[in-house]
C-alpha positions in Angstrom: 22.9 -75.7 0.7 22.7 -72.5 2.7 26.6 -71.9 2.2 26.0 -71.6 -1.1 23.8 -69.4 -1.2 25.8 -67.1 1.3 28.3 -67.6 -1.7 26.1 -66.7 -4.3 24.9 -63.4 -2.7 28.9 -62.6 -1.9 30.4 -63.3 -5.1 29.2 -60.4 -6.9 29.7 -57.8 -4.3 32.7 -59.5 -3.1 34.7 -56.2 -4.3 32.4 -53.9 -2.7 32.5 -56.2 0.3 36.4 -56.0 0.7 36.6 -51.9 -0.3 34.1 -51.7 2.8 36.6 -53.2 4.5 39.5 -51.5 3.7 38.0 -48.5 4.6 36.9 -49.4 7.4 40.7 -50.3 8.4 42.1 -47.2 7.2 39.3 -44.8 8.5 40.4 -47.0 11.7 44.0 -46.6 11.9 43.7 -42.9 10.6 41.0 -42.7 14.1 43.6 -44.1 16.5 46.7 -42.1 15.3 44.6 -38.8 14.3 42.1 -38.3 17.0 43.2 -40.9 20.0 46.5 -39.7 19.2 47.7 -43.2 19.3 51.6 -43.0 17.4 52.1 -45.6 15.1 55.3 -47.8 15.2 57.2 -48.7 12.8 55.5 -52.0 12.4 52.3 -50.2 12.1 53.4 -47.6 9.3 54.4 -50.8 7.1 50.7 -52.6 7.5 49.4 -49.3 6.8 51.6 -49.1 3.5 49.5 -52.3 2.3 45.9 -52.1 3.3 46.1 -47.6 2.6 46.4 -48.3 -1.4 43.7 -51.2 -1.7 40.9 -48.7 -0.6 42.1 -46.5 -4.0 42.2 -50.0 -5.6 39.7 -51.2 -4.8 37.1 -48.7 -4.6 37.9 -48.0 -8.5 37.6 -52.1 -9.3 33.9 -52.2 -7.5 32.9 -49.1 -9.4 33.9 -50.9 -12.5 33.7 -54.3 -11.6 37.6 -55.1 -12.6 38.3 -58.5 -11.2 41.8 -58.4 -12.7 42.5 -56.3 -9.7 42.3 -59.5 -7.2 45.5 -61.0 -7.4 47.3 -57.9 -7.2 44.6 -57.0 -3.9 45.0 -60.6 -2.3 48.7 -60.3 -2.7 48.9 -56.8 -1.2 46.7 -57.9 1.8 48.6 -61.3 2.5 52.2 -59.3 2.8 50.2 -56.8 5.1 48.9 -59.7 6.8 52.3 -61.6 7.5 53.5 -58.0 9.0 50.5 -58.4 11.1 51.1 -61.5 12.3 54.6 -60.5 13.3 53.4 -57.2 14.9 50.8 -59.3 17.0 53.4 -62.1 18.0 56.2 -59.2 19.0 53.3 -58.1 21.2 52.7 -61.1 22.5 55.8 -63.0 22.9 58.5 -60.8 24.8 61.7 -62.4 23.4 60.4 -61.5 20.0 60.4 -57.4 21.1 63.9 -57.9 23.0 65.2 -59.7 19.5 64.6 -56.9 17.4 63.8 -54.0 19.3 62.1 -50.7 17.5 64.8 -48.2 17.9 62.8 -45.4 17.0 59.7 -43.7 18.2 56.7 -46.3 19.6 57.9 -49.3 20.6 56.1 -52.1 18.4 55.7 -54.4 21.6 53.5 -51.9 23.1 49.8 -51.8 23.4 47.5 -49.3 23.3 44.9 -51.7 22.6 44.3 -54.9 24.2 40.3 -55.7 24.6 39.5 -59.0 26.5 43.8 -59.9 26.8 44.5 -60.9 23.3 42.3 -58.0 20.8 45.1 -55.6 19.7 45.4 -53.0 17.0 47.9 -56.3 14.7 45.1 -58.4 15.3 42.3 -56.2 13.7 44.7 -55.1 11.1 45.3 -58.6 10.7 41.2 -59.6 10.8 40.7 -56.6 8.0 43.4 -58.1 5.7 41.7 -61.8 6.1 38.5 -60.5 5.6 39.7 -58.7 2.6 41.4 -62.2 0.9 38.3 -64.2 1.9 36.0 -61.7 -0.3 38.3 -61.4 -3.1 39.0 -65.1 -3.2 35.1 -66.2 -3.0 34.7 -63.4 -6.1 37.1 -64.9 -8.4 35.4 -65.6 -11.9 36.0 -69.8 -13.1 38.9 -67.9 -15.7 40.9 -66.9 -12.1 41.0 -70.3 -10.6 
């Protein structure tokens, strides 16, 4: 009973809920590279191509509550989320970097991040972009499932 009503309060904020999000990701990543002076790789420059957009999205769907705008938001934040998941296991799993090495700038094996052994800059870029499915999914309208 009390997950429904968790439900209930999320569903319509859920946009507003993953905009927050988002921007908290991008104001994030913009943090690192801007002011820690942390150089993205190239595996970082790609997740950045899908969660940079869905604050624009996003922000303009919660302003006019456009739920039309989810699939094309969850889809957005899944692809960013695979890269993620690559990113983190590359970090992770050595023979992943010496399969496909980055050949220019950063290497995308190395950490400039890496809280309590296993929290990494793919890991919370991946956390945002589930975060960001989970609200949109739980705001869906009964016409979008």
């Amino acid at each position: 009973m009390e997950g429904n009503r968790f439900i209930a309060f999320i569903k319509p904020y859920s946009l507003y809920f993953a905009w927050i999000v988002s921007l908290i990701a991008t104001g994030g990543s913009l943090y690192l590279s801007e002011v820690m002076h942390y150089e993205p790789c190239r595996l970082c420059w790609f997740q950045r191509i899908f969660m940079y957009p869905e604050v624009i999205l996003l922000g303009i769907a919660s302003y006019k509550n456009d739920r039309k705008i989810i699939p094309y938001a969850v889809t957005l934040s899944a692809i960013g989320g695979c890269i993620s998941i690559y990113h983190y296991a590359e970090q992770k799993i050595p023979a992943l970097a010496n399969a496909l090495p980055c050949k220019v700038g950063i290497p995308c094996n190395f950490d400039y991040l890496n809280w309590f052994g296993f929290i990494t800059i793919p890991l919370l870029a991946l956390i945002a972009f589930i975060f960001i499915i989970a609200f949109l999914l739980l705001g869906r309208t009964e016409a979008q499932q």
